[in-house]
N, C-alpha and C positions, 0 to 999 in steps of 0.2 A: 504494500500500500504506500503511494506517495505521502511523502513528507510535505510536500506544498502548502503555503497559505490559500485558503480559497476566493476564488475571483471571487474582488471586490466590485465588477459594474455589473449592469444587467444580463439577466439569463436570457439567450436567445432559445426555443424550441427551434430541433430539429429533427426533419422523418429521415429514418434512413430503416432499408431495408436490411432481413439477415438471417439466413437460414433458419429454420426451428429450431433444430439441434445445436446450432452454436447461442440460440436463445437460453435454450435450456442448460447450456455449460454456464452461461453467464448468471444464469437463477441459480444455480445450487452452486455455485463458487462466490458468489458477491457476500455473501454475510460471512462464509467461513474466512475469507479473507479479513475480514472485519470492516466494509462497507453498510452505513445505513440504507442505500438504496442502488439500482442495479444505475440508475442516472449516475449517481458517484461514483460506482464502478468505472462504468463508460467515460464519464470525464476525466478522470486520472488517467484510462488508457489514451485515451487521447492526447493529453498533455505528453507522458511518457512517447508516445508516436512523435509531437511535434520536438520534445525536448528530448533526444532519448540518453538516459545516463551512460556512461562508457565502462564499460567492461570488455577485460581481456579476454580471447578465447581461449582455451586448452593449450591450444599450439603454441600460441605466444607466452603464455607462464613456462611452460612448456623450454621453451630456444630461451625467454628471460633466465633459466633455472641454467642452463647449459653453459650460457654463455660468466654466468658469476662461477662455476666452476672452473672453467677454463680460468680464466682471471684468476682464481689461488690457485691455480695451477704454475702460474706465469705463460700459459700459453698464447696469452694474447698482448697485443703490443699498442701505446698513445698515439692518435692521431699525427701530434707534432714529433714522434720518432720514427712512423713510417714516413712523412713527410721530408725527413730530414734523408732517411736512407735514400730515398728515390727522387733528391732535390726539388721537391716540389712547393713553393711560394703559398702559403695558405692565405693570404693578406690578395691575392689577386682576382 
């Protein structure tokens, strides 16, 4: 459940259509979640749609994990010392 302050201007009503069954996912999920109403539901998913938080995938903690290994390993080397081996001007 989003953490957000709730819109403070006017509520616009909107029709929008949507399957039965993703109806009924949305009834028997909205309170367990801890939503008062299936509206609130829907507006946080929405919000989340237009704002959406960032999260890393699998893969990426994943190669993040690999690569801090490598690193106490000393397997891997500073930007400005490969730079330096292969004379390349990082300033250009």
């Amino acid at each position: 459940m989003s953490t957000d302050a709730p819109e403070t201007g006017r509520m616009v009503k909107i029709d929008a259509r949507v399957p039965a069954s993703v109806l009924e996912e949305i009834d028997e999920e909205y309170e367990r979640r801890g939503y008062a109403s299936r509206s609130e539901a829907i507006r946080d998913a929405l919000r989340d749609w237009l704002n959406p938080s960032v999260t890393l995938s699998e893969e990426t903690i994943d190669a993040l994990e690999t690569s801090r290994e490598q690193r106490e390993r000393g397997e891997t080397r500073s930007l400005d010392d490969v730079a330096e081996k292969y004379d390349v001007d990082l300033d250009e």
